[in-house]
C-alpha positions in Angstrom: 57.9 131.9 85.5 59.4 134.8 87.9 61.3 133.2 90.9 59.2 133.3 94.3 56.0 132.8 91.5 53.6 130.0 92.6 54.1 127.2 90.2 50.7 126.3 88.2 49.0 123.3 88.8 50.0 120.7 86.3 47.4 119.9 83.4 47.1 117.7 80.1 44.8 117.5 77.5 43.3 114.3 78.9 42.5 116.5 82.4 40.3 119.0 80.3 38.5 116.3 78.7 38.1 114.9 82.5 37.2 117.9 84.1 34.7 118.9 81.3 32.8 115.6 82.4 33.0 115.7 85.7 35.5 117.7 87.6 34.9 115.0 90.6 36.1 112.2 88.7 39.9 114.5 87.5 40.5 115.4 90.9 40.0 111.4 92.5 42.4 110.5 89.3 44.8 112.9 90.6 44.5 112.4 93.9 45.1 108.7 93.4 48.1 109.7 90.9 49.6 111.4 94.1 48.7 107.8 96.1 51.1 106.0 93.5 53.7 108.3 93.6 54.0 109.0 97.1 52.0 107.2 98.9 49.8 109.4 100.6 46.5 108.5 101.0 43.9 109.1 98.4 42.2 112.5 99.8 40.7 115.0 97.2 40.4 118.5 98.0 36.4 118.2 97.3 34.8 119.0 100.1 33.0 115.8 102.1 29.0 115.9 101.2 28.9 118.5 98.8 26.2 118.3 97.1 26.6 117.0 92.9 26.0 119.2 90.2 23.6 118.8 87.0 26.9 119.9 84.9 30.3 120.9 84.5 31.1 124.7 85.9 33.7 124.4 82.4 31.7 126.2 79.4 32.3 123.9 76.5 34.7 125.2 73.5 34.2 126.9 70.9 32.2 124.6 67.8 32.3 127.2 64.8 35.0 125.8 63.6 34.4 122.2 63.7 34.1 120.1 60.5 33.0 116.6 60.4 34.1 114.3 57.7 33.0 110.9 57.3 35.4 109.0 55.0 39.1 108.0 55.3 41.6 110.1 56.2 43.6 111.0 53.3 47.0 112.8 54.0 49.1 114.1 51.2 51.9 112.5 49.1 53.7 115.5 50.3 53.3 115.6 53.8 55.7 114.0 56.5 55.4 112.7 60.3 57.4 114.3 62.6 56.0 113.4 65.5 54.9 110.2 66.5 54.0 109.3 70.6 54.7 105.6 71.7 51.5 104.3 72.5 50.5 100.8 71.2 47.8 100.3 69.0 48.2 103.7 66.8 47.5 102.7 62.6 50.8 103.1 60.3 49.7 106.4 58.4 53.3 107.4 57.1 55.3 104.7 55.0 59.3 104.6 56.7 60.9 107.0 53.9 57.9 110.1 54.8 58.7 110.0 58.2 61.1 112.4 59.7 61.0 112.6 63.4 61.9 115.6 65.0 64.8 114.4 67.3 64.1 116.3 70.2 60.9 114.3 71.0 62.3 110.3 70.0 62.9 109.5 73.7 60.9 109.0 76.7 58.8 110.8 77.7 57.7 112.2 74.3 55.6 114.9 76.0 54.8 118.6 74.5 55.6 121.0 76.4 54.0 124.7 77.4 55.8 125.9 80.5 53.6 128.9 80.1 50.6 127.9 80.5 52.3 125.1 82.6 50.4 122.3 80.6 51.9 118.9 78.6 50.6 116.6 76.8 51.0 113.9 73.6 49.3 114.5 70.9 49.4 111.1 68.6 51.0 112.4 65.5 51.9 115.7 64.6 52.4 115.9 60.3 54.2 118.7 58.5 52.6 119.9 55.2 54.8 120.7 52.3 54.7 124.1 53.1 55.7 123.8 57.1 52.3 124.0 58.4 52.1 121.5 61.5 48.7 119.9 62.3 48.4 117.3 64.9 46.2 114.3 64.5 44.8 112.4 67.7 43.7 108.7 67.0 40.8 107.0 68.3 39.9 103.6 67.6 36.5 103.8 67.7 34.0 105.1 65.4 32.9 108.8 64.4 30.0 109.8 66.5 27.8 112.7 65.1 26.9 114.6 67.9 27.5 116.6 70.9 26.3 115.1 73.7 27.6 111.6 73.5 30.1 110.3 76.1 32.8 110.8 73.4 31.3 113.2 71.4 31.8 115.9 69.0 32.7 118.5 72.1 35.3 115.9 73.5 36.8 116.0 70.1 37.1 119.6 70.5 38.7 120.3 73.4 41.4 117.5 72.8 42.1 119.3 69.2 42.3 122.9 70.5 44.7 121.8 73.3 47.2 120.0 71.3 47.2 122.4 68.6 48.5 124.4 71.9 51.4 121.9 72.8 52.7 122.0 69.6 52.9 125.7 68.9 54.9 125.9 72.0 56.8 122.9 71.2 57.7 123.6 67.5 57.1 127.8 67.6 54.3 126.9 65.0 51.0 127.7 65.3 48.5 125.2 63.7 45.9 126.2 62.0 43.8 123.6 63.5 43.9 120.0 64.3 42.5 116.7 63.8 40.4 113.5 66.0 40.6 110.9 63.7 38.6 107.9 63.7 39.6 104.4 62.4 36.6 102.1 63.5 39.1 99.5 64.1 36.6 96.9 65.1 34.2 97.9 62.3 36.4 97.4 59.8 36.8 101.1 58.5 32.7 101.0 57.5 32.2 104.5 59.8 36.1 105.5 59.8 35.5 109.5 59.2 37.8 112.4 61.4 36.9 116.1 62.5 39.0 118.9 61.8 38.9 121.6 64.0 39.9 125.4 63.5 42.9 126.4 66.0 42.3 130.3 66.2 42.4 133.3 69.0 38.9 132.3 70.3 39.9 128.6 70.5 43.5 129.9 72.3 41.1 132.1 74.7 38.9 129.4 75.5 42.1 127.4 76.3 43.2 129.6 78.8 40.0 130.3 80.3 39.5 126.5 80.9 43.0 126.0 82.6 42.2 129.1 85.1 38.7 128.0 85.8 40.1 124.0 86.5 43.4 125.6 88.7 40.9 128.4 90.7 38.0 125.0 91.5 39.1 124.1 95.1 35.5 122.4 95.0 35.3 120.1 91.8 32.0 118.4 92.7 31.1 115.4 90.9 28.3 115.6 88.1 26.6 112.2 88.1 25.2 111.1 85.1 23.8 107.5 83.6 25.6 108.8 80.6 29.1 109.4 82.1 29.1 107.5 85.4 29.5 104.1 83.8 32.5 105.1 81.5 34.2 107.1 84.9 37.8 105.8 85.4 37.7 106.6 89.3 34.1 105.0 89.0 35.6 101.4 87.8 38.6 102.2 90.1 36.1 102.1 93.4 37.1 105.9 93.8 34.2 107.5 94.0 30.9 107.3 95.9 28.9 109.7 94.1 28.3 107.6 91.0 24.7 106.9 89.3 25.7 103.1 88.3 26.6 100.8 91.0 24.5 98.0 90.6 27.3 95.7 92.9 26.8 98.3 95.6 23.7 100.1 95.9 24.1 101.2 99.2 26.9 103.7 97.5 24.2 104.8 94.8 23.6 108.9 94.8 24.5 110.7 96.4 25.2 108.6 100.0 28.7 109.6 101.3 31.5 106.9 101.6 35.3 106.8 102.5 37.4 106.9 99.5 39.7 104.3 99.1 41.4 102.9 96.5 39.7 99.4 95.1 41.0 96.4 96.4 
């Protein structure tokens, strides 16, 4: 970044994912992030009363590269972990003597960096093939869904993959050739376990970049209501937002009536 350049508005996998849903809903989480950290009230930069959209102004990612396998996830006798994030609840894929932890990322925070792009994130694992090829996994507990258009669906899947497969090029000066979303179906046993792979490429990088420009040049982000997404909406269940379809303990905040936003009490 040249000095006197304006810095790029911070962004993690998790906002694209966010954003991609409902562009509303990332700028109430950050706006309340800013509350915790500083403070200051919880106001967004969307404009008051603007009117909701029927979807997200982000074009979804590239899908011909997308393979769905249901099954377990089998890794090679070969391969290693190198990477593992701290968060509780992640399976044991690696036994202790195949995992070899780069040092560099073994302390808090674990987060990827690309000051480039001027994005972070942590991807769950990251495994090294025998022959140095780096591929990171992200873990969901949860079964595999088969679609696209389900609240965590395929496309979800998809932009998470493509944007750690970014993190850790910049982070290890590899470049994946794709990445993985694996599922364990903790709570069905392992009956629908399966992952999808998806192809890390120059259309996925494009697509990328595209996404953080059009998220950093949105001084609007309306919300996009939906009974699909509204009643798995973080700033939903956090009181944040006024916009939201399903509000059955406050109907007088059902769409699109305006309300002060306020963190939940």
């Amino acid at each position: 970044m040249a000095d006197g350049a304006p810095v790029p508005e911070h962004l993690t996998p998790h906002d694209l994912v966010t954003y991609f849903r409902c562009p509303f809903e990332m700028e109430l989480l950050h706006a309340e992030h800013r509350h915790f950290v500083s403070g200051v009230p919880i106001v967004p930069m969307t404009p008051e009363h603007i009117r909701p959209l029927q979807h997200s102004p982000l074009l979804g990612p590239p899908t011909g590269g997308v393979t769905v396998v249901d099954g377990r996830l089998d890794l090679d006798e070969k391969d290693t972990l190198v990477y593992l994030d701290d968060e509780e609840g992640l399976p044991i894929l690696f036994p202790p003597e195949r995992i070899r932890l780069d040092p560099r990322f073994t302390t808090r925070p674990r987060n990827l960096v690309d000051a480039t792009l001027g994005f972070a994130g942590r991807p769950d694992f990251v495994v090294e093939q025998h022959d140095g090829t780096l591929i990171p996994i992200e873990y969901k507990s949860t079964h595999l869904f088969v679609g696209f258009h389900e609240v965590h669906g395929r496309s979800f899947d998809v932009l998470q993959a493509v944007a750690e497969c970014r993190l850790v090029e910049a982070a290890f000066g590899r470049r994946p050739p794709m990445g993985l979303v694996y599922y364990g179906d903790a709570a069905g046993g392992g009956q629908h376990e399966g992952f999808v792979q998806v192809r890390y490429g120059e259309s996925e990088e494009h697509w990328l970049r595209y996404a953080l420009a059009t998220i950093r040049s949105d001084r609007e982000r309306a919300p996009v209501p939906s009974d699909r997404t509204c009643p798995h909406c973080t700033a939903n269940r956090m009181g944040l937002c006024s916009y939201a379809v399903s509000r059955a303990d406050h109907p007088e905040l059902r769409p699109w009536s305006s309300g002060p936003v306020v963190p939940a009490q």
